[in-house]
C-alpha positions in Angstrom: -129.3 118.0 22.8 -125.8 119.2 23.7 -123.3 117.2 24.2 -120.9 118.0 26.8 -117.1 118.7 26.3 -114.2 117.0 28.3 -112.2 119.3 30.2 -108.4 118.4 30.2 -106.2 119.4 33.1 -102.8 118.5 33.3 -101.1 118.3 36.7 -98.8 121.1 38.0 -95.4 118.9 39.0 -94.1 122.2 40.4 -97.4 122.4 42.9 -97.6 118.0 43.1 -95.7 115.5 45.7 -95.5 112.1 44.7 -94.8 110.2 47.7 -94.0 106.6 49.2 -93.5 105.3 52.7 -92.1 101.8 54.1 -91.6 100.2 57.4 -87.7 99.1 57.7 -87.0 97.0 60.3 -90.7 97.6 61.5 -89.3 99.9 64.4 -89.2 103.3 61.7 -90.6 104.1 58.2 -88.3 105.5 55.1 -89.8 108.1 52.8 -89.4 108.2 49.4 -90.4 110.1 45.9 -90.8 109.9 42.3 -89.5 113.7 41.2 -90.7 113.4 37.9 -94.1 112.3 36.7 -96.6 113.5 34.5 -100.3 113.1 34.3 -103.9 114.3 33.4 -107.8 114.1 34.2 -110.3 114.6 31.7 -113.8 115.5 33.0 -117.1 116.6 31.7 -118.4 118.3 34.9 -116.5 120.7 37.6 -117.3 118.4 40.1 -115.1 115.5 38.5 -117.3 112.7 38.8 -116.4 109.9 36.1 -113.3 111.3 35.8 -111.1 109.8 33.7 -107.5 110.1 35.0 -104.2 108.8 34.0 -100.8 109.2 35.5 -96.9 108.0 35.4 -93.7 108.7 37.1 -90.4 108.1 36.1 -88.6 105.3 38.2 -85.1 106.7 37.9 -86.3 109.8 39.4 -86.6 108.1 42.8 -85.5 110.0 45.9 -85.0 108.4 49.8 -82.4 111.0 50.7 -79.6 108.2 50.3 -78.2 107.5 46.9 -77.1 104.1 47.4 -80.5 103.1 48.6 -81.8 104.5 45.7 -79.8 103.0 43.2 -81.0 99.3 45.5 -84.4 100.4 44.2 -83.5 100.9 40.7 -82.0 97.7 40.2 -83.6 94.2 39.6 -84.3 93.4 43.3 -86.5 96.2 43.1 -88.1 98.1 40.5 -85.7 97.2 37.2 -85.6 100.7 36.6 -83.5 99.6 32.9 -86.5 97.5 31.9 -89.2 99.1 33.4 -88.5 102.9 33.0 -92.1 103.9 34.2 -94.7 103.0 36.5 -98.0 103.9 35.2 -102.1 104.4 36.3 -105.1 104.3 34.2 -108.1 105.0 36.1 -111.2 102.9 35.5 -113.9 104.7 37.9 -113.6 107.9 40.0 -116.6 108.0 42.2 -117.6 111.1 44.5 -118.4 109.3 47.9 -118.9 112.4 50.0 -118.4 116.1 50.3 -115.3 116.0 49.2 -114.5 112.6 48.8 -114.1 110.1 46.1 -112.7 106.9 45.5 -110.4 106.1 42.4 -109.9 102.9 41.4 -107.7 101.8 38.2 -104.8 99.6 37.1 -101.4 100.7 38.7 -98.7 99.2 36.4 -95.0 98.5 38.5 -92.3 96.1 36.5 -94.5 94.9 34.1 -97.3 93.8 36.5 -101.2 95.2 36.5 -103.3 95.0 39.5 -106.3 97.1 40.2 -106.4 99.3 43.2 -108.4 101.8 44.7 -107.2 104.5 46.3 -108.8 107.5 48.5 -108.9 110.9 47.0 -110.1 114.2 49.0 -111.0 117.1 47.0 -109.4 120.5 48.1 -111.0 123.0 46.0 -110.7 124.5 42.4 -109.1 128.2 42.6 -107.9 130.9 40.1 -104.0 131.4 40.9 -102.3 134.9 40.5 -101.4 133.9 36.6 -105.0 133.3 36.0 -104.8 130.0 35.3 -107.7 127.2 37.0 -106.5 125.0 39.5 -107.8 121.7 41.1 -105.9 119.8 44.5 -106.4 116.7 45.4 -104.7 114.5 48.2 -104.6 111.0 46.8 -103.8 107.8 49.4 -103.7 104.0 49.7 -101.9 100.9 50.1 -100.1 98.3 47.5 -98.3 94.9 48.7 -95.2 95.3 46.6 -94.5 91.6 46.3 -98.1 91.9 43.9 -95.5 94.0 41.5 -92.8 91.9 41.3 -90.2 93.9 44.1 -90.0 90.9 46.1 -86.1 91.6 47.3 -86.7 90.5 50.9 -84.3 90.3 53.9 -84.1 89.2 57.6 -82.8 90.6 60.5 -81.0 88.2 62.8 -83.9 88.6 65.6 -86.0 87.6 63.1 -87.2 91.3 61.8 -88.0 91.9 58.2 -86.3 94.6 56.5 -88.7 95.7 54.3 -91.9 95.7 54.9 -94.1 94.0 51.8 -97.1 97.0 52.3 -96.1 100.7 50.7 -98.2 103.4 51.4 -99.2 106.0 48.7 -99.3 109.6 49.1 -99.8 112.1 46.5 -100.4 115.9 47.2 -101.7 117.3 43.5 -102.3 120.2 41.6 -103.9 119.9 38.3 -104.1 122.8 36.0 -107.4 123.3 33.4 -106.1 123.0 30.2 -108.0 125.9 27.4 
C-alpha cells in the first residue's frame, strides 16, 4: 500500500489580504492590516480536507491608514508589538462542510495568549497562473473578543459610548501557491 505524500503550498503575500475590522465609537468601523505575514498548508489530497495549516503576521507591519493610531496598537495597550513581535495560527482540524466550505479551527496566539477558534473558510478554486505555477484561494473569516488576548486598552465616550469595540472581525483573502 501507498502511502500518500503531503503537498506543501506556501501562500502568495503578493495575491493575500490580511485584514481586520473594529467598531469605534459603535457609529463606524476602522479597517486595518498586517502587510507582512507568512504561511503554509500541507495536504495529502487536492481537495484539502485535514489540512494542516499554519500561519503568522508580523505586528509591526500593521496598517489603519493613520500612523499614530498605529503606533497606539503597537504599544502595550494593545498588541506589545516589542514583546510580542508575531501573532501566530496553528490549525488543529480543517473540515470540508459543503461544496466549497470548510471550517478551520486552531490556536490563534496574540501577546502571548492561546485560545482556539474557528473560523469559516470558502474555497475559490485551484488554477494554473500564466507562470505555470498551481494556485489555491481561499476567503478565510470570523470573530475574536480581543480582551481574550490581552488588548484590553478600553475607553469611554462621555455619552457613555465605548471606543473600541471588544469583538474584531477577521478577514483574509489568500492565495497559496503548490510548492514542487
Amino acid at each position: 500500500m501507498e502511502t500518500e505524500v503531503l503537498t506543501k503550498w506556501s501562500i502568495d503575500p503578493t495575491h493575500s489580504e490580511i485584514t481586520f475590522k473594529v467598531k469605534h465609537l459603535v457609529i463606524s468601523t476602522v479597517t486595518g492590516t498586517f502587510n507582512s505575514f507568512d504561511g503554509t498548508l500541507e495536504a495529502e489530497n487536492n481537495n484539502f480536507e485535514d489540512a494542516q495549516i499554519s500561519f503568522e503576521a508580523d505586528i509591526n507591519s500593521i496598517d489603519t491608514n493613520n500612523s499614530d493610531r498605529d503606533t497606539h496598537l503597537k504599544s502595550d495597550d494593545f498588541f506589545n508589538a516589542a514583546e510580542y513581535p508575531k501573532m501566530t495560527f496553528e490549525s488543529t482540524s480543517f473540515t470540508k462542510t459543503g461544496d466549497d466550505e470548510y471550517k478551520l479551527t486552531g490556536n490563534l496566539t496574540i501577546r502571548g495568549n492561546t485560545k482556539e477558534i474557528t473560523l469559516n473558510a470558502t474555497y475559490g478554486g485551484t488554477v494554473v497562473d500564466p507562470y505555470g505555477q498551481t494556485k489555491a484561494g481561499f476567503e478565510v473569516s470570523g470573530k475574536i473578543n480581543r480582551k481574550e488576548y490581552g488588548l484590553k486598552w478600553s475607553a469611554v465616550t462621555e455619552a457613555g459610548s465605548v471606543v473600541v469595540s471588544d469583538e474584531v472581525k477577521l478577514l483574509m483573502s489568500v492565495q497559496f501557491v503548490k510548492q514542487n
